[in-house]
N, C-alpha and C positions, 0 to 999 in steps of 0.2 A: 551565603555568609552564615556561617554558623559561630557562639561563643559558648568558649569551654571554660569550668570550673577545674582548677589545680590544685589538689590539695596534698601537700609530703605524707605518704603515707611511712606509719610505722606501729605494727602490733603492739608494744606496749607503751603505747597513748591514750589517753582519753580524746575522744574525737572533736569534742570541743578547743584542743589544743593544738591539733592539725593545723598549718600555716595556710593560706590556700591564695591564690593568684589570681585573675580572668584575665584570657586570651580570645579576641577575636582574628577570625581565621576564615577571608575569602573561600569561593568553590575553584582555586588554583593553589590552594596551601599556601597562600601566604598570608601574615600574618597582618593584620591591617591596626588592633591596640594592643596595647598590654599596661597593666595599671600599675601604681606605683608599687605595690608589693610584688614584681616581678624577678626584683632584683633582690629579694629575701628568698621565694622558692628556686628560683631558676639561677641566678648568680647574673642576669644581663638586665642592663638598665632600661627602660622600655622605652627609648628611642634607638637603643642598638638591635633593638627584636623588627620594630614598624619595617617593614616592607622586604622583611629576611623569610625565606622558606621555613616552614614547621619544622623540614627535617633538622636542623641546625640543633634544635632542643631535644631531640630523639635519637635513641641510642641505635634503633636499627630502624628498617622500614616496615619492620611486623606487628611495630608500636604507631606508626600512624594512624589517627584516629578515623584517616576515609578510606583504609583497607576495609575488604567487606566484614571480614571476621568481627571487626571492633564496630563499624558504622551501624549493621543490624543491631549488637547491642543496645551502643548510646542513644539509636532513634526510637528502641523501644524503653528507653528512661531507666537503663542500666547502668550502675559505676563501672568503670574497666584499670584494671590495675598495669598501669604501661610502665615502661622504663622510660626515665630523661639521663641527659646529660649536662651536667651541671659543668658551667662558664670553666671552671678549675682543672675539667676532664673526670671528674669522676663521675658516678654513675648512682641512681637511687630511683626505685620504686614510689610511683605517685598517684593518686585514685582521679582519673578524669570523665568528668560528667558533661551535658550539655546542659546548657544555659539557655541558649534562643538560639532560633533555628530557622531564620528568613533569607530566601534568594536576592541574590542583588539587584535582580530587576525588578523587587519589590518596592523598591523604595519610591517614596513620595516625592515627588519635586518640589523645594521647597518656596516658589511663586506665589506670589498672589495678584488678584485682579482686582483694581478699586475704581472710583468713579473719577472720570475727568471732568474736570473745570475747566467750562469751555471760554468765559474769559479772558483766562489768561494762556490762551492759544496762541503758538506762532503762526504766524499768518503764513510762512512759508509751507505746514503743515495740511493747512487748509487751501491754498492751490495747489501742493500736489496729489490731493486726495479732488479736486474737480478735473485736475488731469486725468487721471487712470479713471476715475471712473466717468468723465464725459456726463460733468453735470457744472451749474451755476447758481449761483442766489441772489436774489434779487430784496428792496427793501423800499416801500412805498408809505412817504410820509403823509397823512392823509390833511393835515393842516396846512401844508404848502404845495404839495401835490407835487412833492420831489421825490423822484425814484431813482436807487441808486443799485447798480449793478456791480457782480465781481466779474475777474477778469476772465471766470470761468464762462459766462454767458457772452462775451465780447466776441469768445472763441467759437462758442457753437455756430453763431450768426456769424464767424467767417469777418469781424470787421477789428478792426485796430484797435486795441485796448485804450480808454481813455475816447473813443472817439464822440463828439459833440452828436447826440441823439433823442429826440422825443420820445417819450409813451405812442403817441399816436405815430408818429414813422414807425415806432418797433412794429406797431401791429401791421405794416404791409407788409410784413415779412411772411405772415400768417396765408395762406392761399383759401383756406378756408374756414370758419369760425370767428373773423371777427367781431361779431355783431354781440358772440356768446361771451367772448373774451369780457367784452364791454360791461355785458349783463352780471356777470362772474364776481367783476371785482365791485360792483354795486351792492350786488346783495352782500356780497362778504363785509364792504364798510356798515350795511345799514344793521345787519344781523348777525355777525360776527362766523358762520358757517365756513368752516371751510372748505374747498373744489380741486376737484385735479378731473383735468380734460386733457387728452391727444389731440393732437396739431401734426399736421403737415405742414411743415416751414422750407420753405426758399431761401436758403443765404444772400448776403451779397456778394458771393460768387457764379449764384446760379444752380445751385447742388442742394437738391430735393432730401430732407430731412424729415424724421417722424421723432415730434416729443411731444412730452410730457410735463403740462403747465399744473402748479400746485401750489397754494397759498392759501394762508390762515389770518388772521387779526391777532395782533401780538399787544395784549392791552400792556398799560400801563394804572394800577390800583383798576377802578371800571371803568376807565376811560379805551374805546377803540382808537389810537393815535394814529397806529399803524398798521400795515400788511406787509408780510412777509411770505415767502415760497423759494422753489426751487423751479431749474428748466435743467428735466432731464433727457438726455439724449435715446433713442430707441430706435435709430437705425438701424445696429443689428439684426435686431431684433425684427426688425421690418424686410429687410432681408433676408431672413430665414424664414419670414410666412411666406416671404413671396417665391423663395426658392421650392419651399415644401407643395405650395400649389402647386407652381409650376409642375413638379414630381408629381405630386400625386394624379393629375390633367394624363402627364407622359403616361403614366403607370396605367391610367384609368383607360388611357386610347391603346395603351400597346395591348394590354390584355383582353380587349375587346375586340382585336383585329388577330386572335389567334384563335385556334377552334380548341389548343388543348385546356385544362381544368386546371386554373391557380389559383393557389392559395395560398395565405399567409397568418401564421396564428404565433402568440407571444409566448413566453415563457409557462402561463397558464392554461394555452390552448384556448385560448380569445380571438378569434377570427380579427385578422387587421386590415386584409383584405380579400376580396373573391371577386373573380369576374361571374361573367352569366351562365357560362356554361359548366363552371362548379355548381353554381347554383341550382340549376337545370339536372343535371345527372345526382347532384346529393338528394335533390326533393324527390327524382326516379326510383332511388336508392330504397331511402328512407321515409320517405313519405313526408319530412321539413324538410322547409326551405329556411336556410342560413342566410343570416344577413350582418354585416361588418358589426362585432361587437357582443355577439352570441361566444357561447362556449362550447368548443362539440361533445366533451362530456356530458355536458348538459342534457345537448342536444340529443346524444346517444343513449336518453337515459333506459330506454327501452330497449334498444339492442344491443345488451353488454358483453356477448362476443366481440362482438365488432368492437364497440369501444375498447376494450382493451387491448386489442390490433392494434389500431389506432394510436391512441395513447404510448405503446412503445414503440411505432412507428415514426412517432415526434421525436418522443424521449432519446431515441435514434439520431435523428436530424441535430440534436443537441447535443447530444458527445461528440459528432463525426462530422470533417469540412464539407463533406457530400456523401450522395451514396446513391445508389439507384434500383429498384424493385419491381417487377414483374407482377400482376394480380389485378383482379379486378378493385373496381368503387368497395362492393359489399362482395364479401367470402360466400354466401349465405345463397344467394343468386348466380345461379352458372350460367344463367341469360344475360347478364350483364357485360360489356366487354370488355376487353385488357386492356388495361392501361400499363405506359413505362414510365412510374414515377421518378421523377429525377428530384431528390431533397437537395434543399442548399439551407446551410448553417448561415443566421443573422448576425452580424455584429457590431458594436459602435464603434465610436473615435477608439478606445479605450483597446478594442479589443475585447470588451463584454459580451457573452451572449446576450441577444434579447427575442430570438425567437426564431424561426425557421420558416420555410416558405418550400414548396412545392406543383413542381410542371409534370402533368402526366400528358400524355402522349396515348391515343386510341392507336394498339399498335395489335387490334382483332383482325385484320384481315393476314397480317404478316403470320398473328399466330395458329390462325384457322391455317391457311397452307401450311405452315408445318408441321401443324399437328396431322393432316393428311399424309406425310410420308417421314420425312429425317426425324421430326419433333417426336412424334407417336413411337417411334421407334427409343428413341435415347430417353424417355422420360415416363414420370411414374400415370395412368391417366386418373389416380383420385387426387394427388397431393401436387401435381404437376413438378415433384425434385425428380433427381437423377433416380434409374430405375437400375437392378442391379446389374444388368447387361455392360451400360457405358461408368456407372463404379468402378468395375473392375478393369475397364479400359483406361477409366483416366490414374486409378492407381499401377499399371503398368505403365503409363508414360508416366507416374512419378519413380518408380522404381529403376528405369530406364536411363533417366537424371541424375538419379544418385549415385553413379558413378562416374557423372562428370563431374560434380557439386557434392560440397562437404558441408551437412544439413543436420540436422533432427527435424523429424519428421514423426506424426500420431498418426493413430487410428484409432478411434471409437465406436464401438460395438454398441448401440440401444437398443436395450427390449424392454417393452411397459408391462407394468406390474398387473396383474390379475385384470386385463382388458377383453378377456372372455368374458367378465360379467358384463360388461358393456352390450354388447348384446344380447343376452337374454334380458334386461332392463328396457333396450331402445331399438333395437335392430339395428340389422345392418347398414339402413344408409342414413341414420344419424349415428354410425360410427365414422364413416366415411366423410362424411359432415365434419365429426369431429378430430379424422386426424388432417383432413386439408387445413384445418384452422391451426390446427398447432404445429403444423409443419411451416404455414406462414410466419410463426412464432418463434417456430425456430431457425429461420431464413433471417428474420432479422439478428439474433444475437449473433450468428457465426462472422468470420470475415469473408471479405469478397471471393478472397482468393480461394479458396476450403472448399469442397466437392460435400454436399448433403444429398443423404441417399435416398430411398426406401426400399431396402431391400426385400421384404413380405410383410404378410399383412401389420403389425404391431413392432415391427423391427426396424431401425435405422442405422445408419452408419455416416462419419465427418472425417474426412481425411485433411487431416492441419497441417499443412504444408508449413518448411520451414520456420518453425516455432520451437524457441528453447521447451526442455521437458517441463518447467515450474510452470509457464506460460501453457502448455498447453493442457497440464494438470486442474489451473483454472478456468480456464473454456469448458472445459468438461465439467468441472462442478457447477459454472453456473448456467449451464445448461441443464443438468440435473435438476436443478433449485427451479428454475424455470417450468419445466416440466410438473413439477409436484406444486408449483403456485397455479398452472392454468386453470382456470376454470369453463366449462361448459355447460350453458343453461339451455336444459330443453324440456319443458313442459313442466316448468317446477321442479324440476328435478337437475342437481348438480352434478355435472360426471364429472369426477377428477380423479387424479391416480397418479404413481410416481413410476419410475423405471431404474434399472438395474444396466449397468454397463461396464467395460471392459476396457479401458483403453492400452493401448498396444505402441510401447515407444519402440522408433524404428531408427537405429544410431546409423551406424557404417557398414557393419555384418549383417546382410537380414538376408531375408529367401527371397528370391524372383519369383516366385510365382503366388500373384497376388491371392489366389484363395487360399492357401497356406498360413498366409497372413489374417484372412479372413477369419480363419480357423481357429488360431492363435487366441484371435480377441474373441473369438465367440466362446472358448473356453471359459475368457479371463470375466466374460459376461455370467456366465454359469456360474463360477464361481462367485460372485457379486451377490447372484441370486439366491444360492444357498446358505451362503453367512450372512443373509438376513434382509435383502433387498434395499432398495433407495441408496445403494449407495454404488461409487467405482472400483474398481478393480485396478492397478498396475501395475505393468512388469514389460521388460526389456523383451524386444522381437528377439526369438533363438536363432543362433545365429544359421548364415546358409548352409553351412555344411552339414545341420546336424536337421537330419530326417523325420517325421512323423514320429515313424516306428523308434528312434532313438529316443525322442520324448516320451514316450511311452516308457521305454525301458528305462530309462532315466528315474521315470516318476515310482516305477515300479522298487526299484532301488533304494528311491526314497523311504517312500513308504514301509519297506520291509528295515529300512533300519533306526526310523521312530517307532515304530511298532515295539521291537525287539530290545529296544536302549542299546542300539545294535551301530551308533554314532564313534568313529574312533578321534579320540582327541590328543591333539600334538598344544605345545607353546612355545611363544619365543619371549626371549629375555629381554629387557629396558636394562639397560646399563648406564650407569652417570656417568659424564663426560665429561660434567666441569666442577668435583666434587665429588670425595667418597660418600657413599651409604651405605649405610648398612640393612643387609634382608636383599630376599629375591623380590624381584617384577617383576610379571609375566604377561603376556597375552594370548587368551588361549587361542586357539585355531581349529576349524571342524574338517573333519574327513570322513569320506563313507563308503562302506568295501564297495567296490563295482563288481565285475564279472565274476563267478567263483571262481571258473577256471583256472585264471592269469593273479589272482588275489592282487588285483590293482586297488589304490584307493583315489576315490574321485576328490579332485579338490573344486572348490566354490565357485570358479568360473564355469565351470560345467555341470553343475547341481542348483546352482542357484535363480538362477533362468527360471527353471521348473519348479522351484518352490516358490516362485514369485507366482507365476502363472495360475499354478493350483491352488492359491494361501495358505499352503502349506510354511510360510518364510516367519510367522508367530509362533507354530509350535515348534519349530528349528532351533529358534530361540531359547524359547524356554526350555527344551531337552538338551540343548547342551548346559545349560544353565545348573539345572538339574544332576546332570550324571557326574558334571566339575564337583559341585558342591560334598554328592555321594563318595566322590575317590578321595579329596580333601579330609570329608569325616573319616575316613579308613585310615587316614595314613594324619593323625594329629599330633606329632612329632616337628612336623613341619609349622607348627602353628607361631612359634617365635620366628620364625625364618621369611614368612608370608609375609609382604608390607603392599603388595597391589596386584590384585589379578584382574584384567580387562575383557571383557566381553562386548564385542559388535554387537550391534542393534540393526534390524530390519528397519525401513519402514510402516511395515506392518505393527513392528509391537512399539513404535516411538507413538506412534497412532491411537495404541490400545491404551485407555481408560484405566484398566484394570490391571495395567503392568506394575506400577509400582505396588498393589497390592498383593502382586504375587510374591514378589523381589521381597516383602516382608514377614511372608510366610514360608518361604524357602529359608530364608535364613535364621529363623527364629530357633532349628535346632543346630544348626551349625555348632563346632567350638570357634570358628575365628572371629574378628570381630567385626561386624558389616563395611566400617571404614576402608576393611584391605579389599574391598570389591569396586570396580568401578565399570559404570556401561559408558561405551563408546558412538559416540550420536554422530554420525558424515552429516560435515558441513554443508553438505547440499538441502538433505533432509532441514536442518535449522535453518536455511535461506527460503526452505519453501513454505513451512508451518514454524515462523519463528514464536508464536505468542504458542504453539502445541508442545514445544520444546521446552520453553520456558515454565510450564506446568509440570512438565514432566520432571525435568531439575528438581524442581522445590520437593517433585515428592519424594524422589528418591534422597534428596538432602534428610526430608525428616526420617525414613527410615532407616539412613545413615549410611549409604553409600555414597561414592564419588563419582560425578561426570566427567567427562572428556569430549572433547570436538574434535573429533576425527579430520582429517584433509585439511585442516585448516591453510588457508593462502590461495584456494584454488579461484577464488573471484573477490572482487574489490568490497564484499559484503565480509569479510574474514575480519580486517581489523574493528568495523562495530561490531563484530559477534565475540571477537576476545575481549572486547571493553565491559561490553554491557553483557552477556548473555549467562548466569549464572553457573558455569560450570570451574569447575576445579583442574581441568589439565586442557593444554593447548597442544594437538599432535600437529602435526606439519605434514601437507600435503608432497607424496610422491614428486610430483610435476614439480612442484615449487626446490624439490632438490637437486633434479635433475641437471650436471653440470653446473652447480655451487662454489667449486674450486675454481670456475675459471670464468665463470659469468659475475661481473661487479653488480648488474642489475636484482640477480634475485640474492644476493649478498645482500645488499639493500634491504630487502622487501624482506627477507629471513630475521633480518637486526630489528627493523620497524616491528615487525611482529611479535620479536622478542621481549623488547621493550614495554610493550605496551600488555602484550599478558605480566608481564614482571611489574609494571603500575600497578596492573590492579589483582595483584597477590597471587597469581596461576601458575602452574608449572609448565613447562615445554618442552616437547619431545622432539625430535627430529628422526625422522623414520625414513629408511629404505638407505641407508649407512651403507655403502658398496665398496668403500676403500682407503685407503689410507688417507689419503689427500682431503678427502671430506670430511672423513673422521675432524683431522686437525683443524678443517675451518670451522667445521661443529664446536668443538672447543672455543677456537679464539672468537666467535660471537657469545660466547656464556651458554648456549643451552643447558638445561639440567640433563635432561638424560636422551641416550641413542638406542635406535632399535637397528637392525640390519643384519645382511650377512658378513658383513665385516666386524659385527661384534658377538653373534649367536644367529646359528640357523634354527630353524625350527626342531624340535625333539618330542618324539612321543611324553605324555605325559607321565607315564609309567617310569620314563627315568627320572621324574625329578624327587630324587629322594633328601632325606635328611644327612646333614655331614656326620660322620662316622668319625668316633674317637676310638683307638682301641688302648684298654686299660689292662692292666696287673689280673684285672676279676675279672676279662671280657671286654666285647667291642657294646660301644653305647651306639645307636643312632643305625644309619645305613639301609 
């Protein structure tokens, strides 16, 4: 809820004179007061404004005060001079400010809580509160030695309310205690103390109850007259100790009558329970013996490899309904034997976590035989993952797959960073030492289903089965992050180190023959390593058809025409569609000679693969950026005519830090004016790194370009990104146009999108315009402007010249 300050503006006033109004105004624009001078600025009386839209008083919608243009002002304590419309129809200029500025789910409730008078209590009140809660009270006059009961206590005892009964009968009810009872209410008359004692009670129905007898001395001035108490019921309650023994007996005999190692630790890793033979092999382990109530951090405090195993071993059991892990007790001892831990996730009524429990299984003899012949063979013998032999096997029965099944599919290329110095520091086999441990490390974060490799010494590899690219984007980083957290202590000395990788997305076109692919990500690894280590690498598998040796020449291509500013550039036009403008639109588009022979020029489907692979896809960027901006200054004739020229965005430079201070030093000699520049961000890219996106926005705002959201509609994250996501043009995804004319569904989804960029003040494009038919339904949803071959094909740059007038003296322009 925000309230605005209205004052009629006009330059020659004294501003003291200015009329001025206040309008409060929900976060749905509507109006919720308006005071009595409402109807002097505005001409409407302010109960015809209550509960009417803003727009109603506004002459258009570029004068609403929660467009972004105007809300970034008013919340930085700006005046903004808007247009209204006055009750009569005319129109006049007025200065609106903010006033206060609080959410509606700020407001205080306006309750309060005071004390009851329990005198003057309905008594209906007061047995329905012994009902639910399964209590009674009782009142012992101690001068006539009359005790009187409510009906609540009538009920525990199971007897007819009102029924003719003694004190001393009540007490047979008692099975044990009565002698204490006796003693109880004596000292309470003699000394005024009060008592509460549990009781086991017998009804007179025969049904075994557990309460709770409680009573004080209720004087009158110092006179003890009376006692009073309550009798409350605790059967529940008696029933869930005895359930829980009962459990814990079952728990205590099953786990004892099995030979494998269970355990169960809380949220904190507080041991809740362990049979003997955890206890047995952890004290083998480690040299403590645990006992229910310990903490194995604690415990661990000396072996903090292991603890930290451990520790996201749990941590593990807590994310995940189950999961199950191969490895010894301790990493540390390879005399130890294998267990097959089976984790299972704890949880209450509620569905809370409260802690996790695990069954291992001595499962050495199964792994001794294998490792003598299949085992030994398929797997690595320091780290025990897949060894590169059956890698390469299980990624040809994925590749095999994927043409029966329409997937995305990774690959991850790991190599660690400067792990040579590892041994000359510790030797060899506290290297080995130390990548069993971290290969256990990384056993845990992957998913079940995912192939971990070790393909040589310092090098790994994960093939992410069926996983969108965003998803499998993040696997890979935090397993990076992982990586550069481990630590390894060995003899005071920490060995820690981070790694470089490559991941390799595998769509629909890839190459069958999985070292190819190998190959692929081992480049995009290198490349990782040479822009500066610790970090990933990404780019699309090239596709089958296209060879080694074609990459190669591909790259070579490249190269020779960033080298040379040797880039040929075409663009295609934006045209309005629902509305003249005036000035050209453009977007530019890159081309790169290929073969000299045939002077082909390669487009982005077939170059861009390899720039990704290389990281080459930043300075791509920037050189067409560059060589646009160079032909522009040549030809500044065109500088009236220019209103938006757009440039794609890699990944690579949405990423870069330092892009938008490039974008402010490229244009600083420019003649145009940074405004007619805009980068274009695919919506994929802002679903992956939306808060990386959103920085990047704001910087290019302050240098003074425009953003765009490329693809937009391609996934259900499209309409929060045209809502919330800071950019200035909304483009419309290929696919989402595809058959528009004749589909109602993305009709729909086109208008919803429309809409909601046009709330919140964005323009929309509608791109890949193929025909007439589209054209017009383009139109009749409002879009601003079309791109497409039905309205401009693409055209080398060189023809986009100045319009040509020819005069009496000569041709001007041209």
């Amino acid at each position: 809820m925000k309230e605005f300050v209205i004052r009629r503006y006009r330059s020659d006033q004294a501003q003291s004179s200015h009329r001025s109004t206040l309008l409060r105004i929900d976060d749905e624009g509507r109006v919720l007061f308006a005071d009595h001078y409402a109807e002097t600025v505005l001409g409407y009386d302010a109960n015809e404004l209550e509960g009417e839209p803003v727009h109603r008083v506004l002459a258009s919608r570029q004068d609403d005060p929660f467009a972004p243009a105007n809300r970034h002002r008013i919340e930085r304590g700006q005046n903004v001079l808007v247009t209204f419309r006055h009750k009569e129809g005319f129109f006049y200029t007025a200065c609106l400010s903010l006033r206060l500025n609080m959410r509606d789910s700020d407001k205080a409730a306006s309750a309060n809580i005071i004390h009851r008078d329990n005198s003057a209590m309905d008594p209906s009140l007061l047995r329905s509160a012994e009902c639910n809660a399964s209590f009674g009270v009782w009142e012992l006059d101690t001068r006539s030695n009359e005790m009187t009961w409510t009906e609540g206590i009538f009920e525990l005892l199971e007897l007819r309310a009102g029924a003719e009964i003694t004190p001393e009968q009540a007490l047979f009810y008692c099975q044990t205690g009565q002698a204490r009872v006796r003693a109880l209410f004596r000292r309470c008359i003699r000394t005024g103390e009060p008592f509460s004692l549990e009781l086991n009670v017998l009804t007179s129905r025969q049904n075994t109850r557990r309460m709770t007898l409680s009573g004080m001395a209720l004087k009158t001035g110092s006179r003890k007259q009376r006692l009073g108490g309550t009798l409350v019921d605790r059967t529940p309650e008696m029933r869930r100790d005895l359930a829980r023994q009962q459990a814990e007996q079952v728990l205590s005999a099953t786990t004892k009558a099995t030979p494998d190692l269970v355990a169960a630790v809380d949220l904190e890793l507080n041991l809740m329970h362990c049979n003997h033979h955890f206890v047995r092999q952890f004290a083998n382990a480690f040299g403590i013996t645990p006992t229910p109530g310990d903490n194995l951090k604690q415990l661990l405090t000396d072996h903090p490899n292991e603890r930290r195993l451990i520790e996201r071993l749990w941590q593990r059991a807590f994310d995940r309904d189950n999961f199950v892990v191969e490895m010894p007790l301790a990493q540390q001892n390879r005399e130890l034997p294998v267990y097959e831990f089976h984790y299972q996730r704890l949880t209450d009524s509620q569905g809370e976590v409260i802690g996790a429990v695990h069954v291992a299984r001595d499962i050495s003899n199964r792994a001794s035989h294998a490792s003598s012949s299949e085992y030994r063979i398929c797997h690595d013998p320091v780290t025990g993952l897949l060894n590169r032999r059956e890698f390469v096997a299980r990624l040809l029965r994925t590749l095999e797959q994927k043409t029966h099944r329409k997937s995305c599919d990774s690959l991850l290329y790991l190599d660690l960073d400067e792990f040579d110095r590892f041994n000359d520091i510790a030797g060899g086999g506290t290297c080995d030492r130390y990548l069993r441990e971290l290969a256990g490390n990384l056993g845990i974060r992957v998913r079940q289903r995912d192939a971990l490799a070790r393909l040589s010494g310092d090098t790994f590899a994960l093939l992410i089965e069926n996983c969108p690219e965003a998803r499998a984007r993040k696997i890979a980083e935090d397993i990076l992050a992982l990586i550069g957290e481990f630590v390894f202590e060995w003899q005071d000395h920490q060995l820690q180190t981070t790694a470089s990788g490559g991941l390799l997305v595998m769509e629909n076109d890839v190459p069958s023959d999985p070292e190819q692919l190998l190959s692929q990500a081992s480049d995009l690894c290198h490349t990782a390593k040479t822009s500066g280590r610790n970090r990933i690498h990404t780019a699309h598998a090239i596709a089958q058809h296209a060879d080694e040796s074609m990459a190669g020449k591909r790259l070579e291509e490249l190269r020779r025409a960033l080298d040379n500013d040797g880039l040929i550039l075409e663009y295609q036009s934006l045209r309005p569609v629902a509305s003249v403008t005036w000035g050209d639109h453009i977007e530019i588009l890159c081309r790169i000679p290929g073969d000299s022979d045939d002077q082909t020029l390669l487009r982005p489907d077939q170059f861009l693969p390899v720039a990704e692979r290389f990281d080459l896809a930043k300075r791509l960027d920037r050189q067409v950026i560059r060589q646009t901006l160079d032909w522009l200054g040549k030809h500044r004739l065109l500088e009236p005519r220019i209103k938006y020229v757009g440039f794609n965005l890699s990944l690579a430079s949405v990423l870069d830090d330092t892009f938008a201070d490039f974008m402010a030093k490229a244009l600083q000699a420019s003649p145009y004016a940074p405004e007619c520049f805009c980068l274009e961000i695919r919506e994929s890219h802002a679903t992956q790194y939306p808060d990386d996106v959103a920085v990047l926005c704001d910087a290019l705002h302050r240098v003074g370009c425009r953003v765009a959201l490329d693809g937009a509609g391609a996934s259900v994250e499209s309409y929060s990104l045209a809502a919330k996501l800071p950019v200035d043009i909304i483009k419309l995804d290929r696919r989402i146009m595809q058959h528009l004319e004749d589909d109602p569904v993305q009709q729909v989804m086109i208008e919803a999108l429309h809409r909601i960029a046009e709330a919140a003040g964005k323009t929309t494009v509608a791109t890949f315009i193929e025909s007439d038919n589209t054209l017009s339904k383009v139109r009749t949803l409002g879009i601003h402007y079309g791109q497409g071959f039905r309205l401009s094909r693409p055209q080398p740059l060189a023809e986009l010249t100045p319009a040509a007038v020819d005069l009496t003296t000569g041709r001007i322009g041209g």
